[in-house]
LODO-176521 format. One record per residue: residue number from 1; residue in one letter; chain; x negated, z, y of N, C-alpha, C, O in turn. Coordinates in pm, 1 decimal, m for minus. Layout:
REM LODO-176521
PT | num | residu | chaine | n_x | n_z | n_y | ca_x | ca_z | ca_y | c_x | c_z | c_y | o_x | o_z | o_y
PT | NUM | A | A | X | Z | Y | X | Z | Y | X | Z | Y | X | Z | Y
...
//
This chain:
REM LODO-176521
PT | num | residu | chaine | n_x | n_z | n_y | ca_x | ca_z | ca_y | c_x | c_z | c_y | o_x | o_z | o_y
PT | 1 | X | A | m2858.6 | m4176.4 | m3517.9 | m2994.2 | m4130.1 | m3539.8 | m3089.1 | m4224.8 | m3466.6 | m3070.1 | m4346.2 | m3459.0
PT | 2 | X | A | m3211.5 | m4148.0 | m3403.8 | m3273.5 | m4254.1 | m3323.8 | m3364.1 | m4281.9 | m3407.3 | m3390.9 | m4209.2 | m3502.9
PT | 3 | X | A | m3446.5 | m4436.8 | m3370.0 | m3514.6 | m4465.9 | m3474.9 | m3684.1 | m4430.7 | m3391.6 | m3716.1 | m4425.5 | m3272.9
PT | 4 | X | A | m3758.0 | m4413.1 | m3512.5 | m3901.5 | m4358.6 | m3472.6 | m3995.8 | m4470.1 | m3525.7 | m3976.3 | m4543.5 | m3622.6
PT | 5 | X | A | m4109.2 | m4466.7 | m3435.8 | m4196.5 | m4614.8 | m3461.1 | m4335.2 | m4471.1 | m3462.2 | m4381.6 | m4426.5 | m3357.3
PT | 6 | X | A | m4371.1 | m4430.0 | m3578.9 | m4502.1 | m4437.2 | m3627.3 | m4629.4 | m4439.5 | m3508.1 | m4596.9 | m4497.8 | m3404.6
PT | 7 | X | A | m4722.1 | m4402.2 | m3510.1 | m4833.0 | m4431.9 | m3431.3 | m4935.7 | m4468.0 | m3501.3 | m5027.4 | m4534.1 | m3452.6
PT | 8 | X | A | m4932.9 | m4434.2 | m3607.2 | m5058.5 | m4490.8 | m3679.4 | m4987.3 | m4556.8 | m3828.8 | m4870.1 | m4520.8 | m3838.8
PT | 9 | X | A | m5016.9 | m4612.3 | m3901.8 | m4995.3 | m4654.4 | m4016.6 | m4907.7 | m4834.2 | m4002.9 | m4901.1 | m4905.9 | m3903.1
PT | 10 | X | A | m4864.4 | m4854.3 | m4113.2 | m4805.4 | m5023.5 | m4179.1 | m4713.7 | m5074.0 | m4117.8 | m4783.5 | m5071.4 | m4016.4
PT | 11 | X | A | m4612.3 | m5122.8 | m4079.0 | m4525.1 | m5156.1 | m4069.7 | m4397.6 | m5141.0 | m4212.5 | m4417.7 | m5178.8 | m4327.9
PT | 12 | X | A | m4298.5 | m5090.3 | m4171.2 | m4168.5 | m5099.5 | m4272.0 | m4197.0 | m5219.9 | m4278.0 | m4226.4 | m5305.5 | m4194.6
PT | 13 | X | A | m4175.2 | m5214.9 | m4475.6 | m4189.9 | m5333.6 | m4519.7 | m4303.6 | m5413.3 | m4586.4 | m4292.8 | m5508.5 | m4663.6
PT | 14 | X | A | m4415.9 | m5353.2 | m4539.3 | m4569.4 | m5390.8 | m4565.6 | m4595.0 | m5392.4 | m4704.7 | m4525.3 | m5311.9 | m4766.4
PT | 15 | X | A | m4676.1 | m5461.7 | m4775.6 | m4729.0 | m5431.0 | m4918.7 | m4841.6 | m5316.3 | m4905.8 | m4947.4 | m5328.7 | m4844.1
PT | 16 | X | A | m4794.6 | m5193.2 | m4981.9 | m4910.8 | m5115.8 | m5057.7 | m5035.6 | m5148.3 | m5087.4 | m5026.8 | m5248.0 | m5159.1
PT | 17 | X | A | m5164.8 | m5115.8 | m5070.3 | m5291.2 | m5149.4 | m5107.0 | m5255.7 | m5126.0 | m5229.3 | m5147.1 | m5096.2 | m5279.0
PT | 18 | X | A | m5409.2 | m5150.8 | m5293.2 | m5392.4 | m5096.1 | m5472.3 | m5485.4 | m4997.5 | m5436.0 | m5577.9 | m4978.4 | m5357.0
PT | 19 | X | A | m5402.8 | m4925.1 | m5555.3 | m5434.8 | m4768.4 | m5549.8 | m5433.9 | m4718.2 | m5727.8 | m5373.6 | m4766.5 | m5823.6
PT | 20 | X | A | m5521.5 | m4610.8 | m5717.9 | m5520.2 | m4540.5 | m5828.1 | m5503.1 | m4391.3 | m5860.1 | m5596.9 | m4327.7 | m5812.0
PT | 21 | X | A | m5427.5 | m4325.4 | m5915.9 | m5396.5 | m4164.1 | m5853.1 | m5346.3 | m4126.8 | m5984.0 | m5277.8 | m4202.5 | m6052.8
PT | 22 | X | A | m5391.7 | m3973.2 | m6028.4 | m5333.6 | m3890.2 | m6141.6 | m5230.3 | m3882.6 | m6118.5 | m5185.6 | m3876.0 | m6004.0
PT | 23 | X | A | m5142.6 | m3881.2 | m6256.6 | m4993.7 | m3860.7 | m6273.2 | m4984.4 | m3683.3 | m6352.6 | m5071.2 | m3600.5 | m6380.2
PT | 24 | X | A | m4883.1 | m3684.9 | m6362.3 | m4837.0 | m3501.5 | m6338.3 | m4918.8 | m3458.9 | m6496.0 | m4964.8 | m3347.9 | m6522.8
PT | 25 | X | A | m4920.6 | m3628.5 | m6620.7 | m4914.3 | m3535.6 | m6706.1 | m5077.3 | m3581.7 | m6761.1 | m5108.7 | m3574.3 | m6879.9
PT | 26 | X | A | m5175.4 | m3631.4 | m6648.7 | m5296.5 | m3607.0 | m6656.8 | m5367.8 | m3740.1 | m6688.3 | m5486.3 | m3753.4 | m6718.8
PT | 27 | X | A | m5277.3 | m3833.1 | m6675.9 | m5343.0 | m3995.9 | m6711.5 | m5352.8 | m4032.1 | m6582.7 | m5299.8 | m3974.4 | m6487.8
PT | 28 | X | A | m5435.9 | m4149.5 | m6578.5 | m5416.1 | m4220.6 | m6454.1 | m5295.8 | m4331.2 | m6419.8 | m5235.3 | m4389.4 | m6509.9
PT | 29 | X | A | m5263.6 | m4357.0 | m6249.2 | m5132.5 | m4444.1 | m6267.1 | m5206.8 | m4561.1 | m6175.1 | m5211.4 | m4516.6 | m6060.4
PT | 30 | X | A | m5246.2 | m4647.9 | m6178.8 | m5259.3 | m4796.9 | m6099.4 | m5136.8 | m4863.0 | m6064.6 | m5069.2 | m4925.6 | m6146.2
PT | 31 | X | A | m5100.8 | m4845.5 | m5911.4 | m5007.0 | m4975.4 | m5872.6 | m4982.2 | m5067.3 | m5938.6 | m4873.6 | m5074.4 | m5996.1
PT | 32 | X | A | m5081.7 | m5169.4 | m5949.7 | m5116.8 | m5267.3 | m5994.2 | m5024.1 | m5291.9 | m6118.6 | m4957.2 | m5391.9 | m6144.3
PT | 33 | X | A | m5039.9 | m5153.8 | m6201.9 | m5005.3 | m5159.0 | m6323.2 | m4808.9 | m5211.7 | m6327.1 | m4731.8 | m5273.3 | m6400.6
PT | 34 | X | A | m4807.7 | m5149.3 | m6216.8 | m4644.7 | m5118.3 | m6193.3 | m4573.1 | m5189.8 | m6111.6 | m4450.2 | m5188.2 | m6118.2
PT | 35 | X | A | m4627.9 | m5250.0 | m6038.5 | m4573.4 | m5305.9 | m5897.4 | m4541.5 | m5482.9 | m5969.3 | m4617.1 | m5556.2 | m6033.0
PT | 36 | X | A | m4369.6 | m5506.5 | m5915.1 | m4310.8 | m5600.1 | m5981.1 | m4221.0 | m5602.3 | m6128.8 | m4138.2 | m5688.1 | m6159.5
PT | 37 | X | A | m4265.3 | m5473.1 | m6217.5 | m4240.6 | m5458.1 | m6288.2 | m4086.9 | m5313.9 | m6277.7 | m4024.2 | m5275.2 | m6376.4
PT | 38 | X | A | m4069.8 | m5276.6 | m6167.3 | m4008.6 | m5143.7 | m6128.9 | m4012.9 | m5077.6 | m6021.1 | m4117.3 | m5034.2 | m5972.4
PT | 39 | X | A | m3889.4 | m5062.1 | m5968.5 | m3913.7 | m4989.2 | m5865.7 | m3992.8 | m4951.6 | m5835.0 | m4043.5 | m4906.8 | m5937.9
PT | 40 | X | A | m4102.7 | m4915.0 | m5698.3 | m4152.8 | m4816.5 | m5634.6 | m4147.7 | m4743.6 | m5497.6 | m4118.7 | m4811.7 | m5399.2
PT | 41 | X | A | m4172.4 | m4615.6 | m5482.9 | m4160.4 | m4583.5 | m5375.3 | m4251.7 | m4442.3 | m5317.8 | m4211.0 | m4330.1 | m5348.2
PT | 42 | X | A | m4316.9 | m4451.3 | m5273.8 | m4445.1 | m4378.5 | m5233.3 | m4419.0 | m4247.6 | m5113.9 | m4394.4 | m4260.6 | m4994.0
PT | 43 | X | A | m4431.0 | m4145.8 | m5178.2 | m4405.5 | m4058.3 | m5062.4 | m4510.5 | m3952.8 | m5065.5 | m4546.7 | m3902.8 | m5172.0
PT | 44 | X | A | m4567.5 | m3912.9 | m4932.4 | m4630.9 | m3847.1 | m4898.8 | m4648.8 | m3678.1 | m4833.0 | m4638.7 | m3657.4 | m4712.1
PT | 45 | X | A | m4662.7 | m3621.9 | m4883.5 | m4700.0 | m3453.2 | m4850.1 | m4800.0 | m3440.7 | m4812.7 | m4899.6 | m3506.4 | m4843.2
PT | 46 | X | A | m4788.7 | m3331.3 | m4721.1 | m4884.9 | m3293.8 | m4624.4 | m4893.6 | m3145.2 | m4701.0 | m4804.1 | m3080.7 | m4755.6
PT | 47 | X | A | m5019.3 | m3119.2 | m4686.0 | m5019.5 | m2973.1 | m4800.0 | m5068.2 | m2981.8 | m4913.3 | m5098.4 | m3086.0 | m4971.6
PT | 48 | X | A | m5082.9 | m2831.6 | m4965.8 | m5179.0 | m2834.3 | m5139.1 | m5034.1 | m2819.3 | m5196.9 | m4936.1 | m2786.3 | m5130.0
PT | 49 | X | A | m5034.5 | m2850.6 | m5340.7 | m4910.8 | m2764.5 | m5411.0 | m4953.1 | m2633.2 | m5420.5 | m4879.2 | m2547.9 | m5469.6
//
């Protein structure tokens, strides 16, 4: 598999800004809150649901 280098965005590997974003069941979720404490892993969609 060939490997692909991005044109815009972080470097693999980079720390996450802090961020704040609704969760499915209507609370809010802060990084902050989570990060160090558990896995994370951030993925992105393009599109509405």
């Amino acid at each position: 598999m060939a490997e692909h280098t991005a044109e815009r965005g972080a470097p693999v590997g980079t720390d996450a800004p802090t961020f704040t974003l609704p969760a499915t069941d209507g609370t809010t979720v802060a990084l902050e809150d989570i990060r160090g404490k558990q896995p994370v892993v951030l993925v992105f969609y393009r599109g509405w649901w």
